[in-house]
C-alpha positions as CSV (number, residue, x, y, z in Angstrom):
1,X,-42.1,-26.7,20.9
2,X,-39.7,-28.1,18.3
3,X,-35.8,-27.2,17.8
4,X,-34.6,-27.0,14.7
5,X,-31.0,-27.4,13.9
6,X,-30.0,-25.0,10.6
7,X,-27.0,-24.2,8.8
8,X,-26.4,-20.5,6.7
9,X,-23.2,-18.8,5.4
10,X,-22.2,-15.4,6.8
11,X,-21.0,-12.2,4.4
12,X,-17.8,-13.9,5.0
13,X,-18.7,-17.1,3.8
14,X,-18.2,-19.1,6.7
15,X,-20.7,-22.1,7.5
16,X,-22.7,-21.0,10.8
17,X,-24.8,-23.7,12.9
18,X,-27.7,-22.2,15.2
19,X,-31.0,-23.5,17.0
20,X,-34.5,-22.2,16.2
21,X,-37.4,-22.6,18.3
22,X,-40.6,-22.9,15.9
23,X,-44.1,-24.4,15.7
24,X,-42.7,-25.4,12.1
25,X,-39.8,-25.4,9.6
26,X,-41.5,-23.0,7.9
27,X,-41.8,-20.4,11.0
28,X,-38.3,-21.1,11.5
29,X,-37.3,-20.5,8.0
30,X,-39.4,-17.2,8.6
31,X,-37.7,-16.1,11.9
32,X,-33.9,-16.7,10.6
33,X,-35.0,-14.5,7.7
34,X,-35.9,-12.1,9.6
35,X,-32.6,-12.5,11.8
36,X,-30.7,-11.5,8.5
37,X,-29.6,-15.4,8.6
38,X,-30.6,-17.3,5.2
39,X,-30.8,-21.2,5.6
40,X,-28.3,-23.4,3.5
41,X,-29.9,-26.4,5.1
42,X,-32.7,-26.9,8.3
43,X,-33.5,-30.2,10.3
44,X,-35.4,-31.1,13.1
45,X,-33.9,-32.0,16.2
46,X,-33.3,-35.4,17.4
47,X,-36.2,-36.4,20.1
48,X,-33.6,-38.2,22.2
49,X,-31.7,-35.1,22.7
50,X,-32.4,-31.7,24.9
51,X,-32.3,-28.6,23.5
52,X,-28.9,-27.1,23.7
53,X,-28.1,-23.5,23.8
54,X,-26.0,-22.1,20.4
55,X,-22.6,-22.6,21.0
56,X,-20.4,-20.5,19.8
57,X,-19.0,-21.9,16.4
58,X,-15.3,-23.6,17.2
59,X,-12.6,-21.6,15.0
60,X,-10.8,-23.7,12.4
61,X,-6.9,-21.7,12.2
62,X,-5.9,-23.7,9.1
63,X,-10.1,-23.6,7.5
64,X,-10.1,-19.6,8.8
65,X,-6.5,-19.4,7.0
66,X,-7.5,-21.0,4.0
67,X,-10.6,-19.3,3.1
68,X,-8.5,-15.7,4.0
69,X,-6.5,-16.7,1.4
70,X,-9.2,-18.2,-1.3
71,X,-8.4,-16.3,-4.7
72,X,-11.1,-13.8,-5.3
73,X,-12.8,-13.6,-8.6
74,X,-11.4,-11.3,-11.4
75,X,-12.8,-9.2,-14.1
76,X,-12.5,-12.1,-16.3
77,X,-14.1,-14.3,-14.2
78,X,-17.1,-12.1,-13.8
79,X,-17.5,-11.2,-17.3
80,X,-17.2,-14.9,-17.8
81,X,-20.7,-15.2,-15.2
82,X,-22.5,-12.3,-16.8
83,X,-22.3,-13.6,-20.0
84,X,-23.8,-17.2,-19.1
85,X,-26.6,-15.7,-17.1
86,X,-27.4,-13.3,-20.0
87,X,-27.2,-16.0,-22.3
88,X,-29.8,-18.3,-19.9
89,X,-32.3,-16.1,-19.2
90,X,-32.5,-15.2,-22.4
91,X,-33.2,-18.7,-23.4
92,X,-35.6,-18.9,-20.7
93,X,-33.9,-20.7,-18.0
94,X,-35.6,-19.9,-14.2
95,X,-32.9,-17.2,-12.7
96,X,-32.9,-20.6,-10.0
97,X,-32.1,-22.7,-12.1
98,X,-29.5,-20.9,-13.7
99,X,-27.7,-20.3,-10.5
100,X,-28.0,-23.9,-10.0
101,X,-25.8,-24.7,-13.3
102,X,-23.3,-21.8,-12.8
103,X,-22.4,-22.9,-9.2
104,X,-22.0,-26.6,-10.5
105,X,-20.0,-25.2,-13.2
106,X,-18.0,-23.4,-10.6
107,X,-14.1,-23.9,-9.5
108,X,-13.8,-21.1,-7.5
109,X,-14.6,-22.1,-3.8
110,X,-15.5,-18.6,-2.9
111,X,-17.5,-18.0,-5.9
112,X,-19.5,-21.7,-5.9
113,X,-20.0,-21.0,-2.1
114,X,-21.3,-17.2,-3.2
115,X,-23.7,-18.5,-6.1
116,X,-25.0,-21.7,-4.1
117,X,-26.0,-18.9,-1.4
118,X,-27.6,-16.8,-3.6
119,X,-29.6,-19.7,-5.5
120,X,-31.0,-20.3,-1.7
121,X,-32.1,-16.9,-1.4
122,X,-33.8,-16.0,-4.3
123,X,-35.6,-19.9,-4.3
124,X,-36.9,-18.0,-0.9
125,X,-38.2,-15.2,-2.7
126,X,-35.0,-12.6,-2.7
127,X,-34.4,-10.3,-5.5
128,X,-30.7,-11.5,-7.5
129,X,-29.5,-8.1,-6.8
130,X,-29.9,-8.3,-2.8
131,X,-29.0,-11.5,-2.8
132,X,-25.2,-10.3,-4.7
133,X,-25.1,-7.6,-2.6
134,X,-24.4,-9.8,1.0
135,X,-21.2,-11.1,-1.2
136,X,-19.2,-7.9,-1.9
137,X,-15.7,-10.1,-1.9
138,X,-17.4,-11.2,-5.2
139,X,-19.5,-9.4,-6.6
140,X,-18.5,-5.3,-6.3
141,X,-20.9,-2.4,-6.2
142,X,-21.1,-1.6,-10.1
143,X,-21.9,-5.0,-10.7
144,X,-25.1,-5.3,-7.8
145,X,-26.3,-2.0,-9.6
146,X,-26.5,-2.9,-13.0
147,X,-27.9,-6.3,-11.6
148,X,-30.7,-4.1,-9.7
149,X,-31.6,-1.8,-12.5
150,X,-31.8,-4.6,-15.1
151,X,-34.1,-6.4,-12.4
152,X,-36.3,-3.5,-12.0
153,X,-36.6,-2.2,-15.8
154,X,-37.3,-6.1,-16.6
155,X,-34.2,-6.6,-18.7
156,X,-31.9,-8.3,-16.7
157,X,-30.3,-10.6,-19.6
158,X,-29.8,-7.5,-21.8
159,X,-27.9,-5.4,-18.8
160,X,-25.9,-8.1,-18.0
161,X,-24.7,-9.0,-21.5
162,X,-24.1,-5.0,-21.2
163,X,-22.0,-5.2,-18.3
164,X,-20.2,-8.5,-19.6
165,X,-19.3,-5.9,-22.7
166,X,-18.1,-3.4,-19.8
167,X,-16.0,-6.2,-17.6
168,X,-14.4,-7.5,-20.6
169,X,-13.5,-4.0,-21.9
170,X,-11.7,-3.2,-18.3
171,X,-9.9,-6.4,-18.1
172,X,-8.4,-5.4,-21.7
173,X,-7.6,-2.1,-20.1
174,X,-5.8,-3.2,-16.9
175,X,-4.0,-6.4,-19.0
176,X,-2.5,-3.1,-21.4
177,X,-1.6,-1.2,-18.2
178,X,0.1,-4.3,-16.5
179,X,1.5,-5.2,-20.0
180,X,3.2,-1.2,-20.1
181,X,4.6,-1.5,-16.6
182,X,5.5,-5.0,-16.0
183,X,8.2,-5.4,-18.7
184,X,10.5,-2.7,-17.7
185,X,9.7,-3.7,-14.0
186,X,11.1,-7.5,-14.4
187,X,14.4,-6.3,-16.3
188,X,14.9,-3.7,-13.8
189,X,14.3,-6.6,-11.3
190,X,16.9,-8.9,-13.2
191,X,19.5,-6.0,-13.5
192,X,19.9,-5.5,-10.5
193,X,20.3,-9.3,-9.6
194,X,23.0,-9.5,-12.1
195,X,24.8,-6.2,-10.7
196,X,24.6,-7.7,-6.9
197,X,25.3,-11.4,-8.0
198,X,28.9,-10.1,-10.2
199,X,29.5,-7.3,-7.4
200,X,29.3,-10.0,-4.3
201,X,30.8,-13.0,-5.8
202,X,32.3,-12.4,-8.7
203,X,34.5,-9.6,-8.1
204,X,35.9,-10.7,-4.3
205,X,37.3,-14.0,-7.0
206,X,39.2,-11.4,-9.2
207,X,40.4,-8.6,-6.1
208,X,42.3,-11.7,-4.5
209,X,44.0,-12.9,-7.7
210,X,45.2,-9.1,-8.5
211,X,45.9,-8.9,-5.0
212,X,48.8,-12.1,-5.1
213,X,49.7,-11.2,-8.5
214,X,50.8,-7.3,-6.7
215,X,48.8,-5.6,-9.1
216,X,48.0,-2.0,-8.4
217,X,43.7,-1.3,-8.7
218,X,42.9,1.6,-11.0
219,X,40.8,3.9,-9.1
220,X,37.2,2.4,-11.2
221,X,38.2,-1.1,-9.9
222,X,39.0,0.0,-6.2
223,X,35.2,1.4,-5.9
224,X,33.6,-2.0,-7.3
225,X,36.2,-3.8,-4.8
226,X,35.4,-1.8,-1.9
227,X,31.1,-2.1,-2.7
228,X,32.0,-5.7,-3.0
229,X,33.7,-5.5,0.5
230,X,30.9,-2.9,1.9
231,X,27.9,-5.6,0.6
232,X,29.4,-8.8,2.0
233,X,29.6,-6.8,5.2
234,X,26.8,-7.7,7.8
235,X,27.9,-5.1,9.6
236,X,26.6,-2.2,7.2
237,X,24.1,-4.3,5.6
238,X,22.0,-5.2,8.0
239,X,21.3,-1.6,9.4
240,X,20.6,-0.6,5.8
241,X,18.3,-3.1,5.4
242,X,16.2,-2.1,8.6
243,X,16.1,1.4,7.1
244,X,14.6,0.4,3.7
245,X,12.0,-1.7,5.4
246,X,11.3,1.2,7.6
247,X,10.8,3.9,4.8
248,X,8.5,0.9,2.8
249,X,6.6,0.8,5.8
250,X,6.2,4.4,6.2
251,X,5.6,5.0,2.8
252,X,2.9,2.2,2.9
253,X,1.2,3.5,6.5
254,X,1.7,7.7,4.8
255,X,-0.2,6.1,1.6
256,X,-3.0,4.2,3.9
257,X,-4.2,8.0,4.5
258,X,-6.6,10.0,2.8
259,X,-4.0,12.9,2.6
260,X,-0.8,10.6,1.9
261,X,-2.6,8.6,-0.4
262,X,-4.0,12.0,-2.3
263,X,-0.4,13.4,-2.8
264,X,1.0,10.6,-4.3
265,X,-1.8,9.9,-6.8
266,X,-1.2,13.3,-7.4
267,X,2.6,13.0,-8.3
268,X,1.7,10.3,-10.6
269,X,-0.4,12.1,-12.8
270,X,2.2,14.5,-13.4
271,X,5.3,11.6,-14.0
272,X,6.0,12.3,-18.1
273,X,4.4,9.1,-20.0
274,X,3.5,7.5,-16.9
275,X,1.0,10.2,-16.3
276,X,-0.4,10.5,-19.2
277,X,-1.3,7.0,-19.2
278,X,-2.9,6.6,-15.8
279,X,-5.3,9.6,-16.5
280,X,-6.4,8.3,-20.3
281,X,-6.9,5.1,-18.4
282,X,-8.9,6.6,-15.9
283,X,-10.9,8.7,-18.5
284,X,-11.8,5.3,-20.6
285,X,-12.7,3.5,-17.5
286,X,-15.1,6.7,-16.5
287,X,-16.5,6.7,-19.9
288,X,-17.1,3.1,-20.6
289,X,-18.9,2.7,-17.0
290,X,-20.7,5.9,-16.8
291,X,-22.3,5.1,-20.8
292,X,-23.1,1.2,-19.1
293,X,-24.5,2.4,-15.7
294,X,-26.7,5.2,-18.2
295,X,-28.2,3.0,-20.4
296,X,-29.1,0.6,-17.9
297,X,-31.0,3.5,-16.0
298,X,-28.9,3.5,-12.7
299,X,-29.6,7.0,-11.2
300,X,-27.0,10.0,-11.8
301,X,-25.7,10.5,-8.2
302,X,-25.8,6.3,-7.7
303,X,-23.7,6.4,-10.4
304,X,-21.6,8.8,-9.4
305,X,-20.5,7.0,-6.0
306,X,-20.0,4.1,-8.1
307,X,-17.9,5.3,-10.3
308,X,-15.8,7.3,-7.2
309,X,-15.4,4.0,-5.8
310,X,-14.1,2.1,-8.9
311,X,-11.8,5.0,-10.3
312,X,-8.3,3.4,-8.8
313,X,-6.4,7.3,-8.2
314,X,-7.5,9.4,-5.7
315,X,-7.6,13.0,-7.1
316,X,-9.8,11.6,-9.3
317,X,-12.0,10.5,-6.2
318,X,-12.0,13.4,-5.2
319,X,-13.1,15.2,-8.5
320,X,-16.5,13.0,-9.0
321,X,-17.1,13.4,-5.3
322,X,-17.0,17.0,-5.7
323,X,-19.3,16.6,-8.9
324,X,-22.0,14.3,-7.5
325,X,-22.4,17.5,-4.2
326,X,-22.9,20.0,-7.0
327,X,-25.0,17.4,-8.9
328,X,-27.2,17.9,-5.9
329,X,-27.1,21.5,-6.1
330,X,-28.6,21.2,-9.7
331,X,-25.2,21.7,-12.0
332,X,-24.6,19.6,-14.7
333,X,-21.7,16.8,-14.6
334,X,-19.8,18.5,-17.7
335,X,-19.8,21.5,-16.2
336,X,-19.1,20.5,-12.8
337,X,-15.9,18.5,-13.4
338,X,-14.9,21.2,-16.2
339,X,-14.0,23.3,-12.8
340,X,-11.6,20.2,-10.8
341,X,-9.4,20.3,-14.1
342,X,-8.7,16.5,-13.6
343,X,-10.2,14.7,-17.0
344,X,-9.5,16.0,-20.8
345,X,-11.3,18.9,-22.2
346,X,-11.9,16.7,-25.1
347,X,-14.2,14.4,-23.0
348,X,-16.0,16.8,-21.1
349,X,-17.2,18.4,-24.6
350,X,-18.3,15.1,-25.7
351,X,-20.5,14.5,-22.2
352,X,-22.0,17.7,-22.2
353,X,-23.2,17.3,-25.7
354,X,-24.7,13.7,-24.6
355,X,-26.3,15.9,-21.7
356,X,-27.8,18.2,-24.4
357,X,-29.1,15.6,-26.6
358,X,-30.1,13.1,-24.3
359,X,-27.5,10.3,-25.7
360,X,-25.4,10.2,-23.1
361,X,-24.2,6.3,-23.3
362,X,-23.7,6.6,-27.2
363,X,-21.5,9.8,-26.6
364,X,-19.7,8.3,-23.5
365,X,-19.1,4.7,-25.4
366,X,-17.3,6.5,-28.3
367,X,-15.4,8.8,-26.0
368,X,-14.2,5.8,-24.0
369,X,-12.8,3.8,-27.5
370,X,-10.9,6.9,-28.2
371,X,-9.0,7.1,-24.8
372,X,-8.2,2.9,-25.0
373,X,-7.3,3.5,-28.4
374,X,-4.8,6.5,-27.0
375,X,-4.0,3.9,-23.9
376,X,-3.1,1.2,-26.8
377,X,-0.7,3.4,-28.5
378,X,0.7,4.8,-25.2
379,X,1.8,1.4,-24.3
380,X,2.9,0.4,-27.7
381,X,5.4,3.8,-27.6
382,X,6.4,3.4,-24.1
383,X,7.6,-0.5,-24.7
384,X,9.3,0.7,-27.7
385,X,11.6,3.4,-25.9
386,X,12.0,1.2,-22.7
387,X,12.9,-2.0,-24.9
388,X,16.0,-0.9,-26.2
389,X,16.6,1.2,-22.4
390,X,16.9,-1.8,-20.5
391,X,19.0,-3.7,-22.8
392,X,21.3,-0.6,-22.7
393,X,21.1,-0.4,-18.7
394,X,22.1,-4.6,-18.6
395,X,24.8,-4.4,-20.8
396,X,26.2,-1.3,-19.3
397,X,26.3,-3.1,-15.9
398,X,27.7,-6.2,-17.3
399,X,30.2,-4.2,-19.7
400,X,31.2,-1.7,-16.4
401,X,31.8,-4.6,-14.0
402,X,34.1,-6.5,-17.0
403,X,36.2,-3.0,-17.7
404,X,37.1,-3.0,-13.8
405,X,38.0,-6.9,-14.1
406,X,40.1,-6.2,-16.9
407,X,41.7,-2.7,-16.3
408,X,44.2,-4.1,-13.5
409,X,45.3,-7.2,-16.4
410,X,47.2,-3.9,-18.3
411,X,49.3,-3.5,-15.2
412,X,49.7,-6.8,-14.7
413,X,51.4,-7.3,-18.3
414,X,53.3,-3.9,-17.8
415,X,55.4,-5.7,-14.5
416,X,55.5,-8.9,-16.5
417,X,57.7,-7.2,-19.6
């Protein structure tokens, strides 16, 4: 019987070689389906050569490294897909076809290697959403539901131009976030540089002049001289070190749990500002995916899971996990996470009307532009009180280490007349 020779990519998109035994190509495209294996490419065996068994594949370090460290697609990048498949399927390109194009289009290696996959399985008669949902280092959970319900309701271009709307939103969202939190983070960053680059090298310069000059250190100078003395120190410094990178790595292992990780996400939401921003955040992002996920007719307790998975903070995990069991139990949502006290009043009251009057994504869409008009201003407030903070907190390092450099110069002059 003939050998075939084929070629498919795992979930991991790695290139795996096996050999079928088959009356035909097209048995042995039918057995390696039903293997779970779909067929990048399929040849016959040589003549001149004897069957050999599968060997197992040789492991590449570097190609095994490389692909580890591929860059996986962002929001952007998805919304960027969405909105080209919306826009050719509505001009009535073949969903093939259409794959074809984007994965030419492509940079990405992951993504080209995902989309040239997934053009291979539905040419074999695989539904888009199935064929998405072997990739989830590309393509996440909310984004093979949408694709599923658009495929079944017949209106795949509209949902994805929907969720395009919905990827392009959240990327706005995080960008305001990461905007809020990464100025004061960087000047924090640089102030400290500058207090450890003047403490270690340029104070030891000055403490040896006063010292030959006989100068006598005020008290404020001494300190900075002796924290000079204690940082150039390997001998102190080194066993601090080892006990910063054990609490980091402690923190990080207490955090990996579901108990470490529920406390701190916890603490957050009650940090002043910082809190506040985090939960609007997370109450735009529930509203803006619960109204998508609605309209495109994804079920309530799939939706729910969905949006546990995507909500970023564990309490409120917990919350819509709660919810979807009394879902289950016949409650409504509004009421049910009315009782976990985790998301505003003023959005529950919104969502229970949608639940009353059947326009749940039109109630949930204008909730979720109020809360990222609240984020918007949040951030605007909190970079306009940090600003001027950390240009005070600079200059007060600079200005204290330049007092405690000039404070021995007055006893200096004293001796001198």
């Amino acid at each position: 019987m003939p050998v075939f020779i084929a070629n498919y990519t795992n979930r991991q998109g790695e290139t795996k070689e096996v050999h079928v035994t088959a009356a035909s190509m097209a048995l042995a495209k039918r057995d390696l389906r039903r293997s779970g294996k779909i067929a990048t490419s399929i040849v016959p065996q040589p003549t001149n050569s004897k069957p050999t068994k599968a060997k197992a594949p040789r492991t590449d370090l570097g190609q095994s490294l490389s692909k580890m460290l591929e860059k996986r697609p962002g929001v952007r990048d998805k919304a960027l897909f969405s909105n080209k498949m919306a826009a050719l399927i509505d001009a009535g390109v073949p969903i093939v076809r259409s794959l074809e194009m984007l994965a030419s289009q492509q940079t990405q290696p992951l993504f080209k290697r995902a989309l040239t996959a997934i053009c291979i399985e539905v040419n074999q008669g695989t539904t888009l959403g199935s064929a998405m949902r072997r990739w989830p280092m590309v393509f996440d959970r909310l984004m093979v539901s949408m694709v599923e319900a658009g495929e079944a309701g017949g209106v795949l271009d509209e949902t994805l131009r929907r969720l395009a709307k919905l990827q392009e939103d959240v990327a706005k969202l995080q960008n305001q976030i990461k905007g809020a939190l990464g100025y004061p983070v960087a000047v924090l960053f640089i102030a400290i540089a500058v207090f450890l680059g003047m403490t270690i090298f340029i104070i030891p310069q000055f403490a040896d002049i006063f010292k030959s000059l006989g100068a006598e250190l005020p008290a404020f100078t001494q300190m900075l001289v002796d924290l000079s003395g204690f940082l150039r120190s390997p001998e102190y410094m080194l066993p601090i070190i080892a006990v910063i990178a054990l609490a980091v790595f402690l923190f990080s292992r207490y955090y990996a749990t579901p108990v470490g990780r529920m406390g701190v996400d916890r603490v957050l939401l009650k940090i002043p500002l910082f809190g506040d921003l985090i939960l609007k955040s997370a109450t735009a992002q529930f509203c803006r995916t619960y109204s998508a996920l609605s309209r495109a007719g994804v079920p309530i307790l799939q939706a729910l899971e969905i949006l546990k998975q995507t909500s970023g903070n564990a309490a409120v995990q917990e919350a819509l996990d709660r919810a979807r069991n009394d879902v289950q139990e016949g409650i409504s949502l509004s009421k049910s996470l009315l009782s976990k006290q985790i998301f505003p009043d003023m959005a529950l009251s919104m969502l229970a009307i949608g639940e009353e009057t059947g326009e749940m994504d039109a109630m949930l869409s204008k909730v979720a532009d109020f809360y990222e008009e609240e984020v918007g201003l949040i951030v605007k407030n909190l970079t306009a009180m940090l600003e001027p903070a950390m240009i005070v907190l600079v200059g007060g390092i600079v200005g204290a280490i330049l007092v405690a450099m000039y404070l021995p110069m007055f006893s200096v002059f004293q001796n001198i007349s």
